[in-house]
Every structure is written in structure tokens, then in C-alpha cells.
C-alpha positions as CSV (number, residue, x, y, z in Angstrom):
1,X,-6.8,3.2,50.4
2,X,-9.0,4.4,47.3
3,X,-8.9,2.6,43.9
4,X,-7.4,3.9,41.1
5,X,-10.4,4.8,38.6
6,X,-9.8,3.0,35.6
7,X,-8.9,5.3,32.7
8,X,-10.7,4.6,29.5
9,X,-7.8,4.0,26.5
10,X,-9.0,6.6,23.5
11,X,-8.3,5.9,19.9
12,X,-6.8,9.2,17.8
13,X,-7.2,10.0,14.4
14,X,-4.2,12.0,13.2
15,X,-4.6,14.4,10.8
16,X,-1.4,15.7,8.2
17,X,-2.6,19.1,6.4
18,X,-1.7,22.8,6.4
19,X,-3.0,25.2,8.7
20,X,-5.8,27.7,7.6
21,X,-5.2,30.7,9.7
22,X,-8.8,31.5,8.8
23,X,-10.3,28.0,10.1
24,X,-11.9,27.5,7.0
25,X,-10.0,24.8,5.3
26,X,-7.0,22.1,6.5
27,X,-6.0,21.6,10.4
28,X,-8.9,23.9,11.2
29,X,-11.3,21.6,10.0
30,X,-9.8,18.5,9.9
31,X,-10.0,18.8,13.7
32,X,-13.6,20.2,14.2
33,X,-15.0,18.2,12.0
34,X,-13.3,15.2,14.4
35,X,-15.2,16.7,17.3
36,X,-18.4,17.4,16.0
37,X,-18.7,13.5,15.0
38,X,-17.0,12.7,18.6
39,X,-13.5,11.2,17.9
40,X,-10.1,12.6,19.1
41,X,-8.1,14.6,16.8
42,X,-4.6,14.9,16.4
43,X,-2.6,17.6,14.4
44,X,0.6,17.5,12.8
45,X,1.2,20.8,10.2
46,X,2.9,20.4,6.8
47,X,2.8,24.1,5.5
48,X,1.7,27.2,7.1
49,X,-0.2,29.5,4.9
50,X,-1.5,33.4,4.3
51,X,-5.1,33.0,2.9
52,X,-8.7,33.7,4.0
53,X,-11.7,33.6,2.4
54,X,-10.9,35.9,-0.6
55,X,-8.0,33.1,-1.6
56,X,-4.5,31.6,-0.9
57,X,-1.7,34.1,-1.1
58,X,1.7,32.4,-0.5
59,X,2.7,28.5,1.3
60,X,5.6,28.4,3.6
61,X,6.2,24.6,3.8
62,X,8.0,23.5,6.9
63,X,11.1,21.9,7.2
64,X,10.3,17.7,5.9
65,X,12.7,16.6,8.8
66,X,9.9,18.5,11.4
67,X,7.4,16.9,9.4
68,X,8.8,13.8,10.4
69,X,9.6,14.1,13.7
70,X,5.9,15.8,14.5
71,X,4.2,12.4,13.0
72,X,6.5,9.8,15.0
73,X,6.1,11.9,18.3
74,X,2.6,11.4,17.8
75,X,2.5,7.7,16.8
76,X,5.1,6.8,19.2
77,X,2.3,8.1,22.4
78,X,-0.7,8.2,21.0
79,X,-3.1,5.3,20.2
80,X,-3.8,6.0,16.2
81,X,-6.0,4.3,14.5
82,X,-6.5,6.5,11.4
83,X,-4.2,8.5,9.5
84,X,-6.0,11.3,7.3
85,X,-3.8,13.3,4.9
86,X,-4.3,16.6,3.2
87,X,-2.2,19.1,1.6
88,X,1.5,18.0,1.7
89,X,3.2,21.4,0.5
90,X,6.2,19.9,-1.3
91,X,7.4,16.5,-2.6
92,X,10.2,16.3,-0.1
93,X,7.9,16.5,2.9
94,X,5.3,14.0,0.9
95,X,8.4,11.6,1.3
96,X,9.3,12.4,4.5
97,X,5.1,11.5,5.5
98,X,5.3,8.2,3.8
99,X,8.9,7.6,5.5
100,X,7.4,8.7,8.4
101,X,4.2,6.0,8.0
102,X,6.3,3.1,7.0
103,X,5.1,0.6,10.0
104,X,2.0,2.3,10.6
105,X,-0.5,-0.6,10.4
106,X,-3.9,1.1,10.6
107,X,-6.0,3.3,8.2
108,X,-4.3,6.0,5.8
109,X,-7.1,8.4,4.0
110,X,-5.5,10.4,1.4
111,X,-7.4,13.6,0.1
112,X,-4.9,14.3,-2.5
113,X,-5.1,18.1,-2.3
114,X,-3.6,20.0,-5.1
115,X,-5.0,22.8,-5.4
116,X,-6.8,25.6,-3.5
117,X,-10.4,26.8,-4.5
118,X,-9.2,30.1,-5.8
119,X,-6.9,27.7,-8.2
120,X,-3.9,28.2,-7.0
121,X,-1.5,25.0,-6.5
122,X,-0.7,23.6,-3.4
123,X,2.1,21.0,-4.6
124,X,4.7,21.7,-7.1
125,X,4.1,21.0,-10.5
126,X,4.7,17.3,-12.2
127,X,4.5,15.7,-8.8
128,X,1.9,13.0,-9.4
129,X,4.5,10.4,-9.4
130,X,6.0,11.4,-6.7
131,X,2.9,11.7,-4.5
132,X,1.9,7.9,-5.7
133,X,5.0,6.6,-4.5
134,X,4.7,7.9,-1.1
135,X,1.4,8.6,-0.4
136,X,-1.2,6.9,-2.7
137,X,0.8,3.7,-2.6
138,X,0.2,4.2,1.7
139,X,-3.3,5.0,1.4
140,X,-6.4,2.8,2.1
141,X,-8.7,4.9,1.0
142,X,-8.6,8.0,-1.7
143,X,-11.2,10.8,-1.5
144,X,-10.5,13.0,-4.9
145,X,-12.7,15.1,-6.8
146,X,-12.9,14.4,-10.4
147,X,-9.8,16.5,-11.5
148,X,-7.9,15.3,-8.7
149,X,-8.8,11.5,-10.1
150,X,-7.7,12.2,-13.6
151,X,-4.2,13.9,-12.5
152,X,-3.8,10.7,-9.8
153,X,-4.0,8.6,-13.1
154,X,-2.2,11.1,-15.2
155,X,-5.3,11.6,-17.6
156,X,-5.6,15.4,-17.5
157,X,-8.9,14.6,-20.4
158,X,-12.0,13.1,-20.5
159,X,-10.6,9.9,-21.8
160,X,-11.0,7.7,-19.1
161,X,-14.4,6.8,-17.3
162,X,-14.4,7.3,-13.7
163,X,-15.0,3.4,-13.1
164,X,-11.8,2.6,-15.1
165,X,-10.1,5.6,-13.4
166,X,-10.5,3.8,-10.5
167,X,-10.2,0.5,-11.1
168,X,-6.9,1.0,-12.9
169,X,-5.5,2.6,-9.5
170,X,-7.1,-0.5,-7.2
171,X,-4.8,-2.3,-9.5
172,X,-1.5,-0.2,-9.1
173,X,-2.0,0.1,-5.2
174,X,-2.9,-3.3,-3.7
175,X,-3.4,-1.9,-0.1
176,X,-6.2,0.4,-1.7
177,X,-9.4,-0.8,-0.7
178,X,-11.5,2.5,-0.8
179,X,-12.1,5.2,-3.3
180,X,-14.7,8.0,-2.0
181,X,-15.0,10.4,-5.6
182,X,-16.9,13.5,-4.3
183,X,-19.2,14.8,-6.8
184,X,-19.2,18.6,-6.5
185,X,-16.7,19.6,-9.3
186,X,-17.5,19.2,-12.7
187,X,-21.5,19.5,-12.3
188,X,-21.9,23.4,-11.5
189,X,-24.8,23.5,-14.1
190,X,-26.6,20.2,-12.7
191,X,-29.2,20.3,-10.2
192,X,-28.1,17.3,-8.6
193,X,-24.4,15.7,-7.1
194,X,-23.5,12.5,-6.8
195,X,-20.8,11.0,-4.4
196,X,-19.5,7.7,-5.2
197,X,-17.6,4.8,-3.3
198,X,-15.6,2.2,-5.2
199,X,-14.4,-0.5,-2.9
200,X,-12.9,-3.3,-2.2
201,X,-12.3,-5.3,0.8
202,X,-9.0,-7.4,-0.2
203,X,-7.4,-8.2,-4.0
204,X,-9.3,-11.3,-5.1
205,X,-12.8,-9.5,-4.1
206,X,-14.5,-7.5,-7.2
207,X,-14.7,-3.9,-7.1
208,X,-18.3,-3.1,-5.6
209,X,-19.9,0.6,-6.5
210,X,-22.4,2.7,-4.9
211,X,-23.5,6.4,-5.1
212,X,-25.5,8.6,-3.3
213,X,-27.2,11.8,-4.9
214,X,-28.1,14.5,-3.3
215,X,-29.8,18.2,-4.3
216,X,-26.8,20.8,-4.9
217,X,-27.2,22.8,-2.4
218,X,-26.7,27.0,-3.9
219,X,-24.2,28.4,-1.2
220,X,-21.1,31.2,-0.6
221,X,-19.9,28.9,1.8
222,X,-17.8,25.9,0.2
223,X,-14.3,26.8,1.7
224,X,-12.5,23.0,3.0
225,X,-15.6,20.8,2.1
226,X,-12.8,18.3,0.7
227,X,-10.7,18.6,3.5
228,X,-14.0,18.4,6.1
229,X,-15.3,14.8,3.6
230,X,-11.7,13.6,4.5
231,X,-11.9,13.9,7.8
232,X,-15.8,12.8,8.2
233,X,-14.7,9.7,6.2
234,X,-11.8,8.8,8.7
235,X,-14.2,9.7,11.7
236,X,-17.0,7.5,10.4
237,X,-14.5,5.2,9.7
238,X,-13.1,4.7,12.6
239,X,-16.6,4.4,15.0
240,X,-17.9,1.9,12.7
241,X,-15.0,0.0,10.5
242,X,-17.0,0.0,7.4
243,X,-16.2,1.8,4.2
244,X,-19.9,2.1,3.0
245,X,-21.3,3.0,6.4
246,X,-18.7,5.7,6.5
247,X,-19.4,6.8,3.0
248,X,-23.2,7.6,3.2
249,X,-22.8,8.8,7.0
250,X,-20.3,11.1,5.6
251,X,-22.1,12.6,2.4
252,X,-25.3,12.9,4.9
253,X,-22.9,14.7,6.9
254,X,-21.9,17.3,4.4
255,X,-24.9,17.7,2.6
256,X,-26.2,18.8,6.3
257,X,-23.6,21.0,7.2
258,X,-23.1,22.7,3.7
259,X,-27.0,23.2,3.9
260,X,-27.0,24.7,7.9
261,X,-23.8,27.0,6.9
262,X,-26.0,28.4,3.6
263,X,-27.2,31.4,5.5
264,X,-24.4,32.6,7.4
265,X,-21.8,35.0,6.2
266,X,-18.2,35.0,7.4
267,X,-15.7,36.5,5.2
268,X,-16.0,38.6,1.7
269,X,-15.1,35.5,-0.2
270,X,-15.7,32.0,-0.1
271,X,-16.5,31.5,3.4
272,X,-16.1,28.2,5.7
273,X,-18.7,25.5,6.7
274,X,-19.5,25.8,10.7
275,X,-19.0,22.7,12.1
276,X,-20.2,24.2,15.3
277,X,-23.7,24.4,14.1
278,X,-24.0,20.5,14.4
279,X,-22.7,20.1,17.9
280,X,-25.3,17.8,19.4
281,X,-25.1,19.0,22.9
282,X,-25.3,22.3,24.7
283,X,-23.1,23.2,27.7
């Protein structure tokens, strides 16, 4: 009788996000940026929308109970390691995903997505509180951009730096211990961007701070770059279980693909990275 071949077990990393019927932006690329670094993706929807390059036209949410059920199908089969969250639609289904994550032991990287690129929101108004409560409060790490930082700590202003920003939210979430600020908002007429990680491995450890700058690269093609650092960051993550080694292999990432994507026109708008450009092996 032949032997059984063993079967190798494979870790997933689950992404939560709307779907991009474009491929531009949410599940799209949550789950080929996933490939292209060589981890397996999984997919659960929260909204379905009607955009494409030119902008976002209307969210249809999905029921939070299907929300629900979608995530603990997955977790109940699937080996997950890492959780990566993007755009949750409404603040019922951003409780039913923390609900839903309760036991969930492993990693929880939160790109708190609350608005499109054209602008237009993605989560109802005044719902800060309600996203900490269910989903910041979960998270291990936090990838904002600077707006996104300053309405996670409900300063709207300038009034805060971005080192007190985030130490003050270290301090409200004690199972925070990364904080990956993306550097491409707020610095259109600057030459340069700088990503920064704030992190900290347990409470009684000091907050540690590095960043990496990099030249901005002039493109038409910036559509999901949050939602693909995100998903890079949980990737990286995940193959090498350290925050900084995931942060500069992820802004090397980016800064690569944004720069390899430059030439390329899909769309009329603000067209997509293409992940498929960095596939590192031809069939």
C-alpha cells in the first residue's frame, strides 16, 4: 500500500474590506498583494460598491449578521494567523467584526478606512467611538494616514503631534503594540515621504520610533495604496513575526510597486497599482 503524502498545514491571513469591482482598491488588493508576497489570502466582504477609477458612487453594506457568519466560517476551518481589516461600511457591521473576533488570539491589523480617495466617506459620520470600541480596541497594529490618526484620536487640527497622537492611543488600547503612520497625505508639495512605525512589544516596554523616507514618487496611479500597505504589513508580518522587519519590507514594497505601476495607464481616473508586475516567477 502507498503512503499517504504528508500535507503541509498553511497559515491564512484573512482579510475584512469591501470589494472594488474595478480591482483597484479593498478585497481586490488585499488579496493580490497576499500573493505577490507569497501567503494565503482569505476574503470575507463587508460592502459591495459601484466605483472605478473616476471615484466611489454609492456602498451597499451587507447584512452585519452575514458579516458575521462569513468571518466564523472562516476561522472555524481555516488556520489564521492574521486578521487585516479595511473598510467596515457601517457601525453595526464594525460590531458585528469585533463580535465576530472576540476569541481570535492572533494578529488584528486595522487600516481604519474612512474615506475613499475621491473624498467620499466610507463610514457614517461620528463613528470614531464606535469604531474604537470594536475595532481599534482589537487591533494589534494600526496603519492610518495622518487624517485618519487625528479623527482615531478625535483631533480633527493640528493640535496634537503625531508622537503624542500615538502614544496617547498605546495608552487607551493595551493590546496595541504597532502603529505603521503612512506618510503620503499631507506632504503633496514635499519632495520626499516618510513612513513611520511607533511600537511597542508589551505595556511596561517604551514606545520605540523609526521612519523610513523615501523620494515621492509623481504617479496617476495611487488607487488602494492604503489598503495594499495593510495588507503588505500583515503579509510581512506574518513570514517574519517582527513589527519593524515588516514595516521597512513593506514601505520597500510600495515604494517599488507605486514606482513599476507609474507608466501604465488603466482607467480615466486614478488608476490601480499592478501587483502583477512584481510576481517573482514566470509560468
Amino acid at each position: 500500500m502507498p503512503t499517504a503524502q504528508k500535507r503541509i498545514p498553511v497559515t491564512t491571513v484573512l482579510s475584512i474590506a469591501g470589494s472594488d469591482p474595478s480591482g483597484g482598491a479593498g478585497i481586490q488588493a488585499d488579496l493580490k498583494t497576499f500573493a505577490v508576497i507569497g501567503v494565503y489570502g482569505g476574503a470575507v466582504i463587508s460592502s459591495l460598491t459601484v466605483q472605478n477609477t473616476m471615484g466611489v458612487s454609492s456602498v451597499i453594506p451587507l447584512p452585519p449578521e452575514l458579516v458575521w457568519e462569513q468571518i466564523s466560517a472562516v476561522l472555524a476551518d481555516l488556520a489564521v494567523s492574521h486578521v487585516k481589516i479595511g473598510m467596515v461600511g457601517t457601525l453595526e457591521t464594525a460590531k458585528a467584526i469585533g463580535d465576530a473576533l472576540d476569541d481570535f488570539e492572533g494578529e488584528v491589523i486595522y487600516d481604519p478606512v474612512m474615506r475613499a480617495t475621491s473624498g467620499k466617506p466610507l463610514v457614517e459620520e461620528d463613528g470614531a467611538a464606535v469604531l474604537a470600541e470594536h475595532l481599534v480596541a482589537r487591533a494589534t497594529v494600526l496603519t492610518p494616514n495622518i487624517p485618519e490618526l487625528r479623527q482615531l484620536v478625535g483631533r480633527t487640527n493640528n493640535t496634537l503631534s503625531e508622537a503624542e497622537a500615538a502614544a496617547g492611543l498605546f495608552d487607551r488600547f493595551p493590546r496595541l503594540k504597532a502603529l505603521a503612520l503612512t506618510g503620503g497625505h499631507g506632504q503633496a508639495t514635499n519632495d520626499t515621504v516618510t513612513d513611520q512605525l511607533y511600537w511597542r512589544p508589551d505595556t511596561n516596554t517604551p514606545i520605540t520610533h523609526i521612519a523610513r523616507s523615501h523620494p515621492k514618487i509623481r504617479t496617476a496611479n495611487s488607487h488602494g495604496t492604503g489598503c495594499t500597505f495593510a495588507a503588505a504589513f500583515a503579509a510581512f508580518h506574518q513570514q517574519t513575526g517582527e513589527y519593524p522587519t515588516a514595516f521597512a519590507r513593506t514601505v520597500a514594497f510600495l515604494s517599488q510597486l507605486i514606482q513599476q505601476s507609474a507608466a501604465y495607464r488603466i482607467g480615466n481616473g486614478n488608476g490601480p497599482l499592478l501587483h502583477h508586475l512584481l510576481r517573482k516567477t514566470e509560468i
